[in-house]
C-alpha positions in Angstrom: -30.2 -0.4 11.1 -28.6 0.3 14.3 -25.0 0.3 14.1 -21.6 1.1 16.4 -19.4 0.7 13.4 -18.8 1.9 9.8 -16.3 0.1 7.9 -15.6 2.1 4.9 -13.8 1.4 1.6 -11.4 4.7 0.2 -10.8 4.8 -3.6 -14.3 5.2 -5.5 -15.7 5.0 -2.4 -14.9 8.3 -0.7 -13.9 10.1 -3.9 -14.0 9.1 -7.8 -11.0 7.6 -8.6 -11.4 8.0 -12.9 -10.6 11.8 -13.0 -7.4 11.3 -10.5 -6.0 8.3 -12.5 -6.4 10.0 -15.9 -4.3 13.3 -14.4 -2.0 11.1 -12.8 -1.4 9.1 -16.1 -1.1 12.8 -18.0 1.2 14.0 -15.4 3.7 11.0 -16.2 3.2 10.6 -19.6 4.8 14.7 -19.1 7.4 13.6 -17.4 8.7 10.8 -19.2 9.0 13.0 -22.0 10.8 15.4 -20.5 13.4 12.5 -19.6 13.7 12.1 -23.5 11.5 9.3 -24.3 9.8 9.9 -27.3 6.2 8.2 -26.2 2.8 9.6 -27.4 -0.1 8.8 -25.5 -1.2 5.5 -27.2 2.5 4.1 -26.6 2.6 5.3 -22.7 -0.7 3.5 -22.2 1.2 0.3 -23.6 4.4 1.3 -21.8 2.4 1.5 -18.6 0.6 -1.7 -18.6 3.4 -3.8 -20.0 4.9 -3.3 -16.7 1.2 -3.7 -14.6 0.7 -6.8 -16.4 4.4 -7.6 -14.7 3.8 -6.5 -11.1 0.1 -7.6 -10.9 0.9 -11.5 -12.5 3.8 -12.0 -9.8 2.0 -9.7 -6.6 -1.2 -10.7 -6.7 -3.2 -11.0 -3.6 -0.9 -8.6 -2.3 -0.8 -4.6 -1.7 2.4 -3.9 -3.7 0.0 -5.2 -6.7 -1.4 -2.1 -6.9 2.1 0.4 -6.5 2.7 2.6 -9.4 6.2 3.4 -8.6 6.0 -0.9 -9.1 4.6 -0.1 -12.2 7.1 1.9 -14.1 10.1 0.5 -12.6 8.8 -3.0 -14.8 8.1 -1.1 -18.0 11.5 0.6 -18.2 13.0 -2.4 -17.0 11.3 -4.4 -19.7 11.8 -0.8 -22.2 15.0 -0.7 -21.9 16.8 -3.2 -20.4 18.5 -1.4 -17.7 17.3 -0.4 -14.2 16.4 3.5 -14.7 15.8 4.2 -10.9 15.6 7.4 -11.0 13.5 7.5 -13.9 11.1 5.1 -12.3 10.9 6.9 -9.1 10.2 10.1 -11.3 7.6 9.0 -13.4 5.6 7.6 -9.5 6.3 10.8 -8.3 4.9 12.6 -11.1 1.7 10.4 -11.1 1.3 10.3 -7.4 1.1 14.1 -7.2 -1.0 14.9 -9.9 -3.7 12.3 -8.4 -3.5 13.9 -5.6 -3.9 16.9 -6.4 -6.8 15.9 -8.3 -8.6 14.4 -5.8 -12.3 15.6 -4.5 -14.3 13.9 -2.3 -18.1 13.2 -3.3 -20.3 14.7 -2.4 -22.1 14.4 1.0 -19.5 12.7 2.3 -17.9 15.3 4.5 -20.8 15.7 6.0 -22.1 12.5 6.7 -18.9 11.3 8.1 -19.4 14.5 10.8 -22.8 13.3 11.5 -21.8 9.7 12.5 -19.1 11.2 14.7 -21.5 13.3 16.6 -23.4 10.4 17.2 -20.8 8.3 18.5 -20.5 5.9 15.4 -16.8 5.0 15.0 -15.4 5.0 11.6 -12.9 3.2 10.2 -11.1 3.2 6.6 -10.4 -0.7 5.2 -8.1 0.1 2.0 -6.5 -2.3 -0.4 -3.0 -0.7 -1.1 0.2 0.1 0.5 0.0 2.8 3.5 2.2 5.2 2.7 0.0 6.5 -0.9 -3.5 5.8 1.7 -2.3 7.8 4.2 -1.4 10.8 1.8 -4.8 10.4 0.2 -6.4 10.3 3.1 -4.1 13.6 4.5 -5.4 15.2 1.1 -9.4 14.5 1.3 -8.8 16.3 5.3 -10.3 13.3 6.7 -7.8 12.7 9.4 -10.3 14.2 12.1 -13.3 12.3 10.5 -11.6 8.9 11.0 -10.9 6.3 14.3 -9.3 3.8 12.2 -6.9 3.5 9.1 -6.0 0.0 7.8 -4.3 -0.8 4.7 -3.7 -4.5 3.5 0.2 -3.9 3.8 -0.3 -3.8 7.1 -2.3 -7.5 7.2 -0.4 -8.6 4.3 -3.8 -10.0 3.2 -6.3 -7.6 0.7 -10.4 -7.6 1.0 -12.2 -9.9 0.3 -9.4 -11.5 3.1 -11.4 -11.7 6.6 -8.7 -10.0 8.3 -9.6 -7.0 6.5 -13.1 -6.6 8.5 -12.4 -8.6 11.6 -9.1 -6.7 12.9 -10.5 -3.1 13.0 -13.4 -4.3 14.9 -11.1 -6.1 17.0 -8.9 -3.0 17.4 -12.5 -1.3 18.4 -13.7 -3.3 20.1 -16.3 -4.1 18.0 -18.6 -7.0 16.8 -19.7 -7.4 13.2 -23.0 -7.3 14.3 -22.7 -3.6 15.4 -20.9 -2.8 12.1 -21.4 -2.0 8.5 -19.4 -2.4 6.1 -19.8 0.3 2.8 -17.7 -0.2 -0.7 -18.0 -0.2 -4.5 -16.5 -3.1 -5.2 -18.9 -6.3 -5.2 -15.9 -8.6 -4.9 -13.5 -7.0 -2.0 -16.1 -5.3 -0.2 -19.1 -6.5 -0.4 -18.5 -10.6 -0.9 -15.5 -9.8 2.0 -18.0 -7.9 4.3 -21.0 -10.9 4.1 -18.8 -13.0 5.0 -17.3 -11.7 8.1 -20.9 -11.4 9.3 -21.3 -7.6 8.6 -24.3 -6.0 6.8 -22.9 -4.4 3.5 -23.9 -1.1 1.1 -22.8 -1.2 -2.3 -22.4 2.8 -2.7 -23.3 2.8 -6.7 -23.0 6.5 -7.7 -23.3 6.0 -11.1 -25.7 3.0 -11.2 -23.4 0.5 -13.1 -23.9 -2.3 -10.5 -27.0 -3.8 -13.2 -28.3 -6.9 -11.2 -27.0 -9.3 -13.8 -23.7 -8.4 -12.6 -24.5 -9.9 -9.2 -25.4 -12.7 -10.2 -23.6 -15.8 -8.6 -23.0 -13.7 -5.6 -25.3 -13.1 -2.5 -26.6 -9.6 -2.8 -25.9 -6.5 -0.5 -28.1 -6.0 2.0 -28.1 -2.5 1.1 -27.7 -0.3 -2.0 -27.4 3.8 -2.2 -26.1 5.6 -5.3 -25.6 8.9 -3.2 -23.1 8.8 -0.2 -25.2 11.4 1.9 -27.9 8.1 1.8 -26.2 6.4 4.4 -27.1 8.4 7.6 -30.7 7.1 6.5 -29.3 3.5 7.3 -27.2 4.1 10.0 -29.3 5.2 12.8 
């Protein structure tokens, strides 16, 4: 394909988001213990989703769905009764650095993102989740040079599969979905979102989990690739 435009997801897309989860998780089970709550690892995982289930049953649709600091601040509400605002803010912090200090971007990635820019092909990240944590992640992986665009669905107040999510950075590049491409993990926001707005799609499937039988029901992407370095061989 010929192409102007790459639209690219961020979280399992860029970098694997499993190892920076489980060291963020680790990091705050650490500190809630230091702030005297007596939780072993079983019980923060409960503790932790009690107040996910909370934030993602009252958000949903929205970027603050996925907000950690959201997170905790439910469970110890719902743990103890009272506020705890520092607590909740320490327990996000603790997370939030340890996944981000955990984070590593796959591989070929650094360098196929260089190649498009040589060759003129704008770049831009379309992110589900509020901007400030995308913007540190994105500060983190040293992909600030690499990148034209930066859109987060706070800033639309709509989250992919919403249209707004493709069509605004193409506006805000002048762009067409017919010069663009749109490349994600996630069948649902990024590739269902991306056919829809008129864009060709990859499903990047690093680990091969995407069987066909999980597709089914939904049109397929034009593209797959399982490593990232794959995608200067479509994007010509």
């Amino acid at each position: 394909m010929t192409v102007t435009t790459v639209l690219l997801d961020l979280d399992d897309t860029l970098y694997p988001y499993q190892p920076c989860k489980t060291a963020g998780m680790e990091a705050a089970l650490e500190e809630g213990r230091d702030l005297g709550y007596d939780l072993d690892r079983t019980e923060f995982e409960a503790f932790y989703q009690s107040g996910r289930r909370e934030v993602k049953r009252e958000l949903s649709g929205t970027a603050a769905t996925h907000e950690r600091f959201l997170y905790f601040k439910r469970a110890l509400e719902e743990h103890t009764g009272e506020p705890r605002a520092g607590d909740a803010l320490a327990l996000g912090e603790a997370f939030w650095q340890a996944y981000l200090e955990e984070m590593q971007l796959f591989p070929g990635v650094e360098e196929t993102l260089t190649t498009l820019g040589e060759t003129g092909v704008d770049v831009a990240v379309v992110t589900n989740l509020t901007t400030r944590i995308q913007l540190a992640k994105v500060e983190r992986l040293g992909l600030e040079a690499q990148i034209d665009l930066l859109l987060t669905s706070e800033e639309t107040g709509r989250e992919k599969p919403g249209s707004v999510m493709f069509t605004l950075p193409l506006a805000r590049l002048e762009r067409t979905p017919s010069e663009a491409v749109m490349v994600g993990d996630n069948v649902d926001a990024d590739i269902v979102g991306g056919n829809a707005a008129g864009i060709e799609t990859v499903l990047f499937d690093p680990d091969g989990d995407w069987a066909d039988e999980r597709l089914e029901g939904r049109r397929n992407p034009d593209h797959r690739i399982d490593a990232f370095g794959q995608l200067t061989e479509l994007v010509r």
